[in-house]
N, C-alpha and C positions, 0 to 999 in steps of 0.2 A: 388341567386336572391331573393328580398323581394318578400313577397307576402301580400296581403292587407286582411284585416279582412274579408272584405264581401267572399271573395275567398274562407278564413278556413271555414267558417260557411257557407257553401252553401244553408241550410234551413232559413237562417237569415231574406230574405225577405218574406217567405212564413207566418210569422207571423200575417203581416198586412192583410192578405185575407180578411176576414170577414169584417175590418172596413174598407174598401177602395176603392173607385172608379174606377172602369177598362172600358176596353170600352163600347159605350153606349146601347150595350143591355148587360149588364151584369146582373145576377141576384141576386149579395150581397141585401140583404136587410137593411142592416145597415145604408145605405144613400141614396139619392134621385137620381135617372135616369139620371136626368138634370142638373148638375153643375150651368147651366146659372138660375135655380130657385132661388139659395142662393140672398139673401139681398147684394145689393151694395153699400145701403151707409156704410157699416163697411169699404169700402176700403178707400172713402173719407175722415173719423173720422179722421184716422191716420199722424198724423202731419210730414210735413214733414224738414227732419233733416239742422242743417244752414250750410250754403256754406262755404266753407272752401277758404281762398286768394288763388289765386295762386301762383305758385313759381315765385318768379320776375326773366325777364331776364337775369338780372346779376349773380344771382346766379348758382352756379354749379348743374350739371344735367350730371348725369353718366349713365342713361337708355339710354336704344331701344327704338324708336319713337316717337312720338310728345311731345312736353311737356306739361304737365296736364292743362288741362282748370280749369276754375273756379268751383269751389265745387269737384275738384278730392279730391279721399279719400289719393292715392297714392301719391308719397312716403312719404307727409307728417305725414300720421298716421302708426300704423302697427296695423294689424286686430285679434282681438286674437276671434277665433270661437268653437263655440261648436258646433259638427255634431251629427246626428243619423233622430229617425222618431217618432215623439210621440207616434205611436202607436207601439214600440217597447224596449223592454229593452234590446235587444242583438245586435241593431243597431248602438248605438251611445250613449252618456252621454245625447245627447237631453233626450230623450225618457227612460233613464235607472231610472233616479230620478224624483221624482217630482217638481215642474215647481219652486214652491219656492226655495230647496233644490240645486237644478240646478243650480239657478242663483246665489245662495249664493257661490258655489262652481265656477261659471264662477268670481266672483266676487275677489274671491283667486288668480285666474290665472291673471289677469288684474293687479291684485297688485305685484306681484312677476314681469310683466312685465315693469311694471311703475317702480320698483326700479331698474332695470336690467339696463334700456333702460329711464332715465329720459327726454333725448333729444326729444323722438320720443313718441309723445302723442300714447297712446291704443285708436283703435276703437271697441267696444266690437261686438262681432254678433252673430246669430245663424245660421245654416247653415242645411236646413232639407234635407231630401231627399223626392222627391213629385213623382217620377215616379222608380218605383224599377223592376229592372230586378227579373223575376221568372224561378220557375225551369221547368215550365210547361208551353204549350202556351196559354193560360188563353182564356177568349171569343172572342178574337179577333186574336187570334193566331201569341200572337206577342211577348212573352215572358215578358211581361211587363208591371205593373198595375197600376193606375192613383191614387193617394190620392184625397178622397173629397175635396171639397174644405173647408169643415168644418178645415180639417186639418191645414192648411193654414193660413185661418183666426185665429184659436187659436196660433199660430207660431206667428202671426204679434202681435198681441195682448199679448202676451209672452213678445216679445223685446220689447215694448213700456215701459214695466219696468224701462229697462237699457237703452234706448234709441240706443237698438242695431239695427245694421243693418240686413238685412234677404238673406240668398242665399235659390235660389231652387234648387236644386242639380237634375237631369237626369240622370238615367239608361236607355237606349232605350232598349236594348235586340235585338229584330228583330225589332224595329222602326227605326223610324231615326229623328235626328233634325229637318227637316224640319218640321214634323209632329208633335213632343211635345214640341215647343218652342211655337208657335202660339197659342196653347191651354193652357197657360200661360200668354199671353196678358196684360190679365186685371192687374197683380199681377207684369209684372215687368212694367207697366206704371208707378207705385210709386215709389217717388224718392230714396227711401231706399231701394227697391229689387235688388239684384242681380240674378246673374246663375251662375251654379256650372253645367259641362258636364261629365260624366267619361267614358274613352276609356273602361275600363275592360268588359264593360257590354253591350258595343256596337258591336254585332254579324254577321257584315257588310258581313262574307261569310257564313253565316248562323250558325247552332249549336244552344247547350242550355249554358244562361251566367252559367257562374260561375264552366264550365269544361274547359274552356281554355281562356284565356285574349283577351281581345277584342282588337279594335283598330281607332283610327280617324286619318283623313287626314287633313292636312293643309287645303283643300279645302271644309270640315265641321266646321273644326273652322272657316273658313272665313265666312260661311253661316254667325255663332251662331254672330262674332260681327258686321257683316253689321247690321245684324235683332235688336239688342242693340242698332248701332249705329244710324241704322232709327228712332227707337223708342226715343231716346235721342233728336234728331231735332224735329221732329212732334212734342214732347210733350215739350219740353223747358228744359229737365233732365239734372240733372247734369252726369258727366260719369257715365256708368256702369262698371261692374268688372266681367268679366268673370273668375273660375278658370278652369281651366284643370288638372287632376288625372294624375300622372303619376308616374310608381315607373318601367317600362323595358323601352328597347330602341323602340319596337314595337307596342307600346301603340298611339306613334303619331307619321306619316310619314310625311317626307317635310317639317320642320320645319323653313326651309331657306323661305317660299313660304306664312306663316303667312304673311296679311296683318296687319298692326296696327293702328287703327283709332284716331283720339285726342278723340272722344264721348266713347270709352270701354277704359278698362285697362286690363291688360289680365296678368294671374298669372299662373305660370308653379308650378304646386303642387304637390310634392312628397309624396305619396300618403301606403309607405310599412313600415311595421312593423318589426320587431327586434331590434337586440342589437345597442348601439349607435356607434360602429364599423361600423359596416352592415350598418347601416339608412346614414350614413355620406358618406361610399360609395355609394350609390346610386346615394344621392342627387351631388355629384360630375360627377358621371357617365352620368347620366341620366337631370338634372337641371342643377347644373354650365354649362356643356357642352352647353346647348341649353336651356338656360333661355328663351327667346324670348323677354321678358320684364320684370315683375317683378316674385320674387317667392316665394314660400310658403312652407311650411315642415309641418307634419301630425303628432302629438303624440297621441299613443293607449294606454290606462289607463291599458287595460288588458294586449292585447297581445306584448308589448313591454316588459314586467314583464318574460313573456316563456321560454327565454334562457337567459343565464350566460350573463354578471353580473347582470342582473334581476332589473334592475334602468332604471327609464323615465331620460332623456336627459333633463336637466337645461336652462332657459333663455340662460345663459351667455354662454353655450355651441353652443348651437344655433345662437347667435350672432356673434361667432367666425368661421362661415362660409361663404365663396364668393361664390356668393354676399351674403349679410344678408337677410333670408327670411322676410319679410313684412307681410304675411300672415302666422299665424298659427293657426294650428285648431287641437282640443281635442275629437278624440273617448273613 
């Protein structure tokens, strides 16, 4: 069975303590009480990205569910993302380098993808983590601590470089969606945010994350893309993009039971580490088997290196899997 970075390094998320946001009587001093303080016209600045045609009728459509409205990213682009947490360098490549060096480096991956895959235009993105499962039940005793939204705002302000797109990624721990998606509002009303959910860290029969792998029900996911897809009508959005983590079979129950909206797109994301043996079975096991609609594969700069043959898995290797992941993302 793979297992996912955040899993090996169990102290990974305690890193961010000090600079981060947790419930609202927390006593970090590094930022301010009240989230809703922050300046809101930085959300407004942020231009939003152009529509993309739709796929015309005629043409062929091999997915699960509706077919893409206007300005979907899916399937005509493929998302190449960089994860982690700026306030970390054992999280992710976000947060490992600096924001220039970063994107210079995201900038590598895009181009190895463009030559790879010339048909299918790169959407570049970043992909932070804004709520991290802890090892401890923090002030609110819920395993799980909130990024300022200073954090955030620098994130969105990051991808206007590359005119990337943004996922917020959720650990709930002992939360739940319903409660950290709506605290979130403001940041996926912009037509360029997504969400990123992950089973591992969601400790739905209690426990502390990151000693045994969490889990979502079809019937969480449904929450996560009604709440998108309301949000997508109300506000005039183009779709949203859900991903979902996934690297076992018990990661996500009921899969058959996923509803799929035309306003989300929702991305079955392989989510484990090791050899390109290992990662390909997974993604067969675990993705092929129950795509739901589109899917995504996860490459670890570090820990894919671990074990024999000790090599990241290539564009074109990735390409040569059913279905073709659309989304891929760079720890």
């Amino acid at each position: 069975m793979l297992t996912s970075a955040c899993t090996q390094d169990r102290d990974t998320s305690s890193a961010v303590i000090a600079t981060a946001q947790a419930d609202s009587n927390t006593t970090a001093p590094a930022v301010p009480a009240d989230s809703s303080a922050q300046p809101q016209d930085t959300l407004a600045a942020i231009p939003a990205p152009v529509e993309e045609t739709p796929i015309p009728d005629t043409a062929a459509y091999d997915y699960p569910g509706p077919r893409p409205l206007a300005g979907a990213i899916l399937p005509q682009k493929r998302i190449i993302a960089y994860y982690g947490n700026l306030l970390s360098k054992r999280m992710g490549i976000l947060g490992e380098l600096p924001p220039e060096q970063m994107l210079q480096k995201l900038d590598e991956e895009v181009a190895k993808w463009n030559e790879a895959d010339p048909e299918t235009p790169v959407q570049p993105a970043l992909h932070a983590i804004v709520v991290t499962a802890q090892g401890h039940p923090s002030a609110g005793g819920k395993y799980r601590l909130r990024m300022a939204d200073k954090m955030i705002d620098d994130v969105l302000e990051i991808a206007k470089q590359r005119d990337a797109i943004v996922f917020l990624d959720i650990q709930v721990g002992q939360s739940t969606l319903q409660e950290e998606i709506p605290a979130l509002e403001k940041y996926l009303k912009l037509p360029h945010v997504h969400l990123g959910i992950d089973p591992e860290f969601s400790m739905k029969r209690g426990g502390v994350p990151g000693r045994r792998v969490g889990t979502y029900d079809a019937e969480d996911i449904n929450y996560a893309t009604k709440y998108l897809a309301d949000l997508a009508k109300e506000h005039n959005l183009p779709p949203k993009i859900l991903v979902v983590h996934r690297f076992t079979q018990g990661m996500v129950t009921n899969t058959e039971n996923i509803t799929l909206r035309p306003e989300v797109q929702v991305v079955m994301h392989m989510d484990g580490w090791g050899g390109p043996v290992l990662k390909k079975d997974t993604y067969r096991a675990y993705i092929q088997k129950e795509p739901v609609q589109f899917t995504g594969f996860k490459i670890f700069y570090k820990n894919d290196l671990k074990k024999p043959p000790g090599r990241l898995m290539t564009p074109e290797e990735l390409l040569s899997l059913d279905p073709k992941p659309l989304y891929i993302q760079y720890q």
